[in-house]
N, C-alpha and C positions, 0 to 999 in steps of 0.2 A: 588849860584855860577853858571854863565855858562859856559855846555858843548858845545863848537864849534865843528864842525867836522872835519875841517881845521882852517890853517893860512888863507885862501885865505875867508872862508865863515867868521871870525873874521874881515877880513880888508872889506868886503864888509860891513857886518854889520856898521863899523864903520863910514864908509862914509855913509849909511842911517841915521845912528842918528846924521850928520850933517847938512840934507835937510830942508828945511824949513814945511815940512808936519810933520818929527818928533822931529821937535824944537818946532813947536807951537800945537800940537795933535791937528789938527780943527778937524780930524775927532773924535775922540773922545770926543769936547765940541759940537758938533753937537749932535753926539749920547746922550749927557746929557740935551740936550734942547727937543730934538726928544722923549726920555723918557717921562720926569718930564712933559712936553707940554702935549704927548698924557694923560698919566695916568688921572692928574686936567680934560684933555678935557673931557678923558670917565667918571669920576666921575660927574661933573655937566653938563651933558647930559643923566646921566642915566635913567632920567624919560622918554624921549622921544626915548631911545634905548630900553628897555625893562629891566627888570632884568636880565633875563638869560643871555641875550646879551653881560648886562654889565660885567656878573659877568667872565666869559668867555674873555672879551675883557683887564679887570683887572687884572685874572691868566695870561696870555699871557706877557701884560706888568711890573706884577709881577715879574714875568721869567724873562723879560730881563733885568730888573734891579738889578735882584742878578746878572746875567751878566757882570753886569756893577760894581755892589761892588767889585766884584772877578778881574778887571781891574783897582779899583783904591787902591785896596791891594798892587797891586804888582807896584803901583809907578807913576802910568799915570791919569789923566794927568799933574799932579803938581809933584815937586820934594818934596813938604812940605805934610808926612805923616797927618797930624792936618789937612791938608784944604782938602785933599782928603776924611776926616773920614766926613770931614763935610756934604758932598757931596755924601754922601752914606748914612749919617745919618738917614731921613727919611726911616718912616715902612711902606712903600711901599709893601714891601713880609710878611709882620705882624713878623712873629714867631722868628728870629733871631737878637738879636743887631750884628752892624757892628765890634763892635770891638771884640767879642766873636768869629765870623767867620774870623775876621782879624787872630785870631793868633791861630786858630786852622787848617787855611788852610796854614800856615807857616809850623805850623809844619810836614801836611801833604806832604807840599816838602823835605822833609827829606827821599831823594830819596832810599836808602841805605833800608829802615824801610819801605818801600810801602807796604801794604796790610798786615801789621804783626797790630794782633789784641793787642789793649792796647800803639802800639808805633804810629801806624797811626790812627787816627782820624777820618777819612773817609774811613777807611776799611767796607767790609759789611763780613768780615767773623768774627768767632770766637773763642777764643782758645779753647780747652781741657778741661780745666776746667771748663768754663762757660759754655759748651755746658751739662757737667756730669751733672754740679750742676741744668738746668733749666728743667721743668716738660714737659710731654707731649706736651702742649699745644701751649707753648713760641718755641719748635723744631720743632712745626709744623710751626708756623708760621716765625723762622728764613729761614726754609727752602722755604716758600711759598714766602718770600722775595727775592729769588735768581728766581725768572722769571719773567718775562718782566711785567705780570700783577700786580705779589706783586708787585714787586718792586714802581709801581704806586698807588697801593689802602696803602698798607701799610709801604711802604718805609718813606716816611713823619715822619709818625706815630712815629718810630724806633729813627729817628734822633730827632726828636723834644724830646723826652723819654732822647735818651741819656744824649743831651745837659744838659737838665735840670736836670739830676742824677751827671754828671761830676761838676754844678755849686754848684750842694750842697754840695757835697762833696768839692770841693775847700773851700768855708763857712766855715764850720765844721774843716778845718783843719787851719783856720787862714787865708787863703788867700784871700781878699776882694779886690782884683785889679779890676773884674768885677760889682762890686755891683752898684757904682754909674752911668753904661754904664747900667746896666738893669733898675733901676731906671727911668734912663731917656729916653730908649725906650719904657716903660710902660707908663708911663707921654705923649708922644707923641703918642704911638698906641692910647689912650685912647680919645685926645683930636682928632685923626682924624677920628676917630671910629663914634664920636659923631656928629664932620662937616657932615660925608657922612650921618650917619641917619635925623640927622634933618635936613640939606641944601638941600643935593641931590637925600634923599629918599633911599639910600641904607641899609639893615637891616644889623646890628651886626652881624646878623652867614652870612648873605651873601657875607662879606667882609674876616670874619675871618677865616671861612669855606670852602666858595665856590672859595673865589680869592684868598687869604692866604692860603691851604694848597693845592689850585690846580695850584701855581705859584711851589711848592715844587716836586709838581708830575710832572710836566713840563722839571722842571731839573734833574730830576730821569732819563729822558730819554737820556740825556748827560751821566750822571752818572754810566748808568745799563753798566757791565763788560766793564767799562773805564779803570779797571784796573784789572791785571788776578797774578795768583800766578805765579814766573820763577824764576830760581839762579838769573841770571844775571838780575841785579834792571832796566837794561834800555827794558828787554823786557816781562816788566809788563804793560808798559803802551800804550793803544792804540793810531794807526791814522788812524780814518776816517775820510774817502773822502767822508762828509755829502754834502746835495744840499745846493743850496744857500737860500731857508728858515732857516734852521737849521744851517748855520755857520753865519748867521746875530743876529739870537737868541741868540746863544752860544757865541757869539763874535770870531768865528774864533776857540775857546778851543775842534773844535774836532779833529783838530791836537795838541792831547793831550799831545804827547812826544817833538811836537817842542816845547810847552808850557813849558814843565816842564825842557828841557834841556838850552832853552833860555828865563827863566821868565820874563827878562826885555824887550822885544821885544814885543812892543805893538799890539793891537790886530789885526790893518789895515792891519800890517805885515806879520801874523804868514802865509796866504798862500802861498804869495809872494816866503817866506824863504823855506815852503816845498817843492813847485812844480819846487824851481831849484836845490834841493836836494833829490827830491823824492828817483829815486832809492836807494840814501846812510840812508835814515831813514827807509823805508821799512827791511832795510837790518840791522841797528840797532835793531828795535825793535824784531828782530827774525822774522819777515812773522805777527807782530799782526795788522795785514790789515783788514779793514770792510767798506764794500761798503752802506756806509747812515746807517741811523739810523733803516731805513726800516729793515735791517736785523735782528733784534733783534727781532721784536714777531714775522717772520717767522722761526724762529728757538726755541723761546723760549718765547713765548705767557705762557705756562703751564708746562714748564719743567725747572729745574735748569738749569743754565748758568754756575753753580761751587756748589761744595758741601759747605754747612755753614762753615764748622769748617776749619779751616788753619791744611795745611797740610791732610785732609782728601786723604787718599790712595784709595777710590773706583773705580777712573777712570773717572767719571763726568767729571773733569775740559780735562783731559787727550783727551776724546774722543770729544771736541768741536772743532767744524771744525772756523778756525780763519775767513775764511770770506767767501762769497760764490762760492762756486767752477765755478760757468760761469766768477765770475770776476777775482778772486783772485788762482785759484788753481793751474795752471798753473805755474804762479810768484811762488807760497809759494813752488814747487817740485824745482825750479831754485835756490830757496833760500837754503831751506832746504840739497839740493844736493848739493851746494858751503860752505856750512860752516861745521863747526864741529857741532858734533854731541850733541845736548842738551837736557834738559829736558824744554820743554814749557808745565807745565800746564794750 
């Protein structure tokens, strides 16, 4: 469902998705030629780029084409869910089927439910329980997960684990809606697994390993405290003001909360729609302002960004400063000074 912020930002909207840019998405069947082109290019070139090169140039385009799954989830650029899946179908990022990420990042808009472990999907905290029940080992390493490094060496890791514990479990209790989508993303990693070793010279762990779970670390860095614990569900979720590498990658999704408040708003749009709204989203999300992605391992290279467990009272989450104080500190004392009084952790 979208939240407008006005009538006026509704009737503007309305009249964009009559233009001829958001009737026919060129930009977004570009960007699916621009993909799918470069990816095939770097794969049968990769003898004469190098391994490293390739495998480096493959995470990259990896990335951007979970980018791209995550933009034709939510509708663009066909109105026919079936042709969109088609088109995301290809294991380009190896480890996930498209339609497993279709409806678990559905669910994850279930705005209301953000960052509650067991209701959101893409939480990286976890409850009470599961923190009591895990040993030493698994707490050190949830916890080594909440900074900017885990989050990249072992982040992956976590998700991949989950996925595949959630699909057993679905199994096990009768539910085979996903069995023949993994079926046939296995069928498919398998058969291009064996094109890039024998045609292009790429090795199996190179692809699976080196491009495949470093396409995952990639978007870890989208990912890492994208969304923070707060009462109020709209200021959980961050905007940053990433550079123009990092919003071409991401498709435009580090303006996270205009993402999630107007999902249907394609991706050429979403800066468009913030920077005529900047100060009214700034002022939604509570101050959760962050200037580029750069912020994140200077603050949180080796240090949690939030404690593991939902709801943890330590202060962690409490005492992170939401953006950097040369850019954002200033604004967040204006913000924080005009509204009521809240809890942001």
């Amino acid at each position: 469902m979208a939240i407008y912020l006005d009538d006026t930002q509704r009737k503007t909207l309305a009249k964009q998705a009559a233009s001829w840019t958001w009737r026919t998405q060129w930009p977004t069947w570009l960007l699916i030629t621009t993909i799918y082109g470069g990816w095939f290019g770097v794969a049968t070139h990769a003898r004469g780029l190098g391994l490293p090169l390739t495998i480096v140039l493959l995470a990259l385009l990896g990335a951007w084409f979970m980018s791209l799954q995550h933009e034709l989830l939510h509708g663009h650029p066909t109105r026919w869910p079936f042709f969109n899946a088609l088109l995301g179908f290809a294991p380009l990022a190896v480890w996930f089927p498209y339609s497993v990420y279709h409806d678990s990042h559905l669910q994850h808009h279930d705005d209301p439910h953000l960052t509650l472990p067991e209701r959101d999907p893409e939480s990286y905290f976890v409850s009470q329980r599961v923190w009591q029940r895990a040993g030493l080992a698994i707490r050190a390493l949830l916890t080594f997960r909440n900074t900017f490094i885990g989050r990249l060496l072992v982040g992956p890791a976590f998700a991949i684990a989950a996925t595949g514990v959630d699909e057993l479990r679905s199994i096990k209790r009768g539910d085979l809606r996903h069995v023949p989508m993994w079926v046939a993303h296995l069928v498919a990693l398998a058969a291009l697994t064996v094109w890039l070793q024998r045609v292009c010279g790429v090795p199996a762990w190179a692809f699976i390993i080196g491009a495949g779970y470093g396409s995952l670390s990639l978007g870890s860095i989208r990912s890492f405290q994208e969304h923070r614990v707060a009462h109020a569900h709209e200021h959980r979720t961050v905007i940053n003001e990433a550079g123009w590498f990092w919003r071409l990658l991401f498709l435009n999704n580090n303006y996270h909360l205009v993402h999630h408040d107007l999902p249907h708003v394609p991706w050429f749009a979403l800066r468009g729609v913030y920077e005529t709204s900047r100060q009214q989203y700034i002022e939604r999300s509570g101050g959760f302002l962050v200037k580029g992605y750069s912020e994140w391992p200077k603050l949180y290279t080796f240090a949690s960004v939030a404690p593991p467990v939902y709801g943890d009272p330590s202060g962690l989450i409490q005492s992170n400063p939401l953006a950097s104080d040369s850019f954002a500190g200033k604004l967040r004392g204006k913000i924080h000074g005009s509204c009521p009084s809240r809890r942001t952790p």
